[in-house]
N, C-alpha and C positions, 0 to 999 in steps of 0.2 A: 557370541551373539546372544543377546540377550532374549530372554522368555517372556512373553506375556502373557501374564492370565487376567482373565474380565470372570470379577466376581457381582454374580446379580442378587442383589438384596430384597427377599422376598419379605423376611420373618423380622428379621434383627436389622436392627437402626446402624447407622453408620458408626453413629456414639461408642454402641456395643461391639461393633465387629472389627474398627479399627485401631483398637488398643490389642487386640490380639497377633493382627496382622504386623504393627511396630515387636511386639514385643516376640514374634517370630522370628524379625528381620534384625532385630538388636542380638537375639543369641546365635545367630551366624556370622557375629560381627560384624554385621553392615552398617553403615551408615546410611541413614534416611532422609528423601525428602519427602512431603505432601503437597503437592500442588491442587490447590482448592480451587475454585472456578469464580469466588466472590471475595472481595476483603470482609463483608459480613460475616460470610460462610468460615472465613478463616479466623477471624476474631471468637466465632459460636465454639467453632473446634476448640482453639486456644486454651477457653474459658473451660470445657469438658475436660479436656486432659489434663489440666491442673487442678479439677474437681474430681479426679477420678478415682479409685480406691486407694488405698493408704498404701498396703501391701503393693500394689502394682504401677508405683508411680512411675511415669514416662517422660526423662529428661529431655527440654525437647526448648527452641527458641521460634520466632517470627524472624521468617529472614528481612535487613535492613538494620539490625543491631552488632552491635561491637564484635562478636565472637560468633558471629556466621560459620566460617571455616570450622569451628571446634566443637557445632551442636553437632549430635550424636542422631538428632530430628529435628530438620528445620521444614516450619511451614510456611510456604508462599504462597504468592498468588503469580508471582515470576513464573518463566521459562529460565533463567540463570538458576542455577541450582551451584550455590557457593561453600556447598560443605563439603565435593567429593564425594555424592551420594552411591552408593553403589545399588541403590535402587529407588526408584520412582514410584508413589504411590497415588493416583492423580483421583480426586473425588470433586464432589460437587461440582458435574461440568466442567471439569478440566480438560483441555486439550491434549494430547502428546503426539509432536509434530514426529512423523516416519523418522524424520534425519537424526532422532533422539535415540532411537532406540537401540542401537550399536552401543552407545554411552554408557549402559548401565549394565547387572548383570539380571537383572527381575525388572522387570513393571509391571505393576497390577492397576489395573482399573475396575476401579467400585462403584458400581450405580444403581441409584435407588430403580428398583421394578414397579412401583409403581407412580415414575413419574414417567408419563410419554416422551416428553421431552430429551430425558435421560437417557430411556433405551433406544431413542431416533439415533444418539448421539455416539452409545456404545455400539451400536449395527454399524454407525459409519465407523467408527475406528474398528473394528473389527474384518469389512472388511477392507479396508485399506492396509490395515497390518499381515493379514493374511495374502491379500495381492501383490502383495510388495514380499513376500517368501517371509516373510518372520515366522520362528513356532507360538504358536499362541494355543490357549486351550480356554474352554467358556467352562465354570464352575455355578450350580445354583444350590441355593436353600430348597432341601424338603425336610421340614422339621426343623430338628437341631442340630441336623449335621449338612455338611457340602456334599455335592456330588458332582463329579468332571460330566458334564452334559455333551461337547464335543469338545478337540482337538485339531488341528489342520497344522500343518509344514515341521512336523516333531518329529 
């Protein structure tokens, strides 16, 4: 069963925190998706993670192209996830329907703190995921590091 954890972005921009979270999910050998909540929002990402550091660059496609199945990180704006992701990473108002969440072995959901909209959205997934028995745990920014804030069904 898979885990979910909701990370709240207080300090650091999605830009900065989501190249970290791939590049954790890549050395456990997972395979990734992002599911983004807008084709803009996924296009803005795109453009970041091809402009990203030299040293840390993050192979990765827009799913709807030839080699779907073979990225390593594919970003959609779908609920098909065609690479065999072994984890979910859903940003910019993305949804992730309960019935998904068997499917993987991680899901993380990232949302900006300071949009209302965002945390209306992560309270509701949150808790629908927790009423529905999944382990989930809420992680925030104080400073420069994370901190596990709560936990429920672990």
């Amino acid at each position: 069963m898979a885990e979910v954890l909701f990370y709240h972005l207080t300090r650091t921009p999605l830009e900065k925190t989501l190249p970290d979270l791939l590049e954790k999910s890549r050395a456990k050998g997972w395979k990734v998706v992002v599911r983004v909540g807008s084709q803009q929002a996924l296009d803005q990402l795109d453009d970041q993670l091809w402009l990203g550091a030299e040293d840390g660059f993050l192979a990765h496609g827009k799913s709807g192209g030839n080699h779907d199945t073979s990225q390593p990180i594919l970003l959609t704006c779908s609920d098909k996830v065609s690479n065999g992701a072994d984890i979910l990473i859903a940003v910019a108002m993305a949804q992730v329907a309960l019935t998904e969440v068997p499917d993987f072995k991680r899901i993380c959901i990232v949302f900006d703190g300071n949009d209302q909209a965002a945390l209306t959205r992560a309270r509701e997934q949150w808790s629908g995921v927790t009423d529905a028995g999944f382990p989930a745990k809420y992680w925030s920014q104080e400073g420069r590091n994370w901190f596990e804030k709560a936990s429920k069904n672990t």
